[in-house]
C-alpha positions in Angstrom: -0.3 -17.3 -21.7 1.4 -14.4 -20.8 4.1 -14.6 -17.7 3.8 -11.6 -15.1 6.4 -11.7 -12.5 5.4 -9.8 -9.7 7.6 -7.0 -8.8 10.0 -7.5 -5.4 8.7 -5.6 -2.5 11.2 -2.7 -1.5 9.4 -1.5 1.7 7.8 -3.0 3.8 5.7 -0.9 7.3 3.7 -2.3 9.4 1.2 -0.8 11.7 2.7 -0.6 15.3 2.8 1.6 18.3 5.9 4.2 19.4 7.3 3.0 22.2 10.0 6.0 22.7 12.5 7.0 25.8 12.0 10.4 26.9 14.7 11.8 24.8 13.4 11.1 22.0 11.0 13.3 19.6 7.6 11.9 18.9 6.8 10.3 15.6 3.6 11.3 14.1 1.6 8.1 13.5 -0.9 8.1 10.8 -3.0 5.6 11.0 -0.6 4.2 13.7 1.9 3.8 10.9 5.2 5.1 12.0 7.4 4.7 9.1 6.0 6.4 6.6 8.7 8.2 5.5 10.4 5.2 4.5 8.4 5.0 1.5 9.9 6.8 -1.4 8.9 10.2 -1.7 9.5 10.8 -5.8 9.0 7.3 -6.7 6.1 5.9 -8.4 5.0 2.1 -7.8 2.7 -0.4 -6.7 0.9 -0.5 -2.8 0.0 -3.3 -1.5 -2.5 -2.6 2.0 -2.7 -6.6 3.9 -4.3 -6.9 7.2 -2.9 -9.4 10.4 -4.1 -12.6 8.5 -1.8 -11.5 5.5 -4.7 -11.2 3.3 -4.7 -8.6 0.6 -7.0 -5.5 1.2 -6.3 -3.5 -1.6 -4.0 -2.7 -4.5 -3.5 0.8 -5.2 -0.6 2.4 -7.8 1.1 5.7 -7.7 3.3 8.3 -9.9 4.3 9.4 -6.0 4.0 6.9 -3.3 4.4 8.0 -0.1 2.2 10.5 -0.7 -0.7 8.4 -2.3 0.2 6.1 0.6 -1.1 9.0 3.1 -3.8 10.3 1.1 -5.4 6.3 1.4 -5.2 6.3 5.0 -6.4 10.2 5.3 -8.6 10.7 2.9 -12.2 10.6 2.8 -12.7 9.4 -0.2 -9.7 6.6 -0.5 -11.6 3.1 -1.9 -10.4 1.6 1.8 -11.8 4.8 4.0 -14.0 2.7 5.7 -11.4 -0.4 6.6 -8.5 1.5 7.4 -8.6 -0.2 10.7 -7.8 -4.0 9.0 -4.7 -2.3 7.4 -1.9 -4.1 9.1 0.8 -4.1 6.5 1.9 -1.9 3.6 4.3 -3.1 1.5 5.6 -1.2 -1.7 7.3 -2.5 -4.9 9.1 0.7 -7.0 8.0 0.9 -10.8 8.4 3.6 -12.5 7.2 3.3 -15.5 3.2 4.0 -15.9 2.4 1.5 -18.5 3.7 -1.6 -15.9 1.9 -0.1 -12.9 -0.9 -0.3 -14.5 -0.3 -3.9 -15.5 1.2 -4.9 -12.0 -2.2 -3.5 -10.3 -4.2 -5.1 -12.3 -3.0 -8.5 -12.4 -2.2 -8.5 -8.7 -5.8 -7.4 -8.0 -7.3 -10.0 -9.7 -4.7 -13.2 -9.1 -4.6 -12.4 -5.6 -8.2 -11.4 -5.3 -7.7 -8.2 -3.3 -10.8 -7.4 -1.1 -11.5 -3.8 -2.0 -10.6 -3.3 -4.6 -13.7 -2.8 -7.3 -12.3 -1.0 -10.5 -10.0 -3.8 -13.3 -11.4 -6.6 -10.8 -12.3 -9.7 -13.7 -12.4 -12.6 -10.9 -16.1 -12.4 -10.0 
């Protein structure tokens, strides 16, 4: 048996309101996801979507994360369009090589079962 260690997550958002003073500028939420732009701009890696109960929605990889990251909770036709509203959580783990991501996504979405995910799911 081959031994995958899962990748350490290196940002973690979650989904949460701006409470701001008066002084300060406003935040565009997407989604009602504030930090955004903590996610790596020219990175590529793995996204993990979870919603309040820690479950995994979906597992998603990218050659440029934050913006893949956007484009699943703007989109219209992101795999999750229709449950952006369970998305609690995002967390994201950097790989940059292609080859792994595609590796890391697959066996995440199938040893942790992620809901919505339908493509390189072998568990049902």
């Amino acid at each position: 048996m081959i031994k995958i260690d899962i990748p350490k997550v290196d940002v973690s958002i979650i989904e949460r309101k701006q409470v701001r003073d008066e002084n300060e500028p406003v935040i565009k939420s997407i989604e009602g996801f504030i930090d955004i732009h903590k996610i790596p701009r020219d990175k590529g890696g793995i996204i993990l979507f979870y919603n309040k109960k820690d479950e995994l929605l979906f597992v998603g990889k990218a050659r440029k994360l934050r913006q893949r990251v956007k484009k699943h909770l703007e989109d219209t036709v992101s795999p999750i369009q229709n449950h952006r509203e369970e998305v609690y959580r995002i967390d994201v783990c950097l790989v940059e090589d292609p080859m792994e991501r595609d590796i890391y996504e697959t066996y995440i979405t199938n040893k942790f079962q992620a809901k919505y995910n339908v493509d390189k799911v072998y568990y049902k």
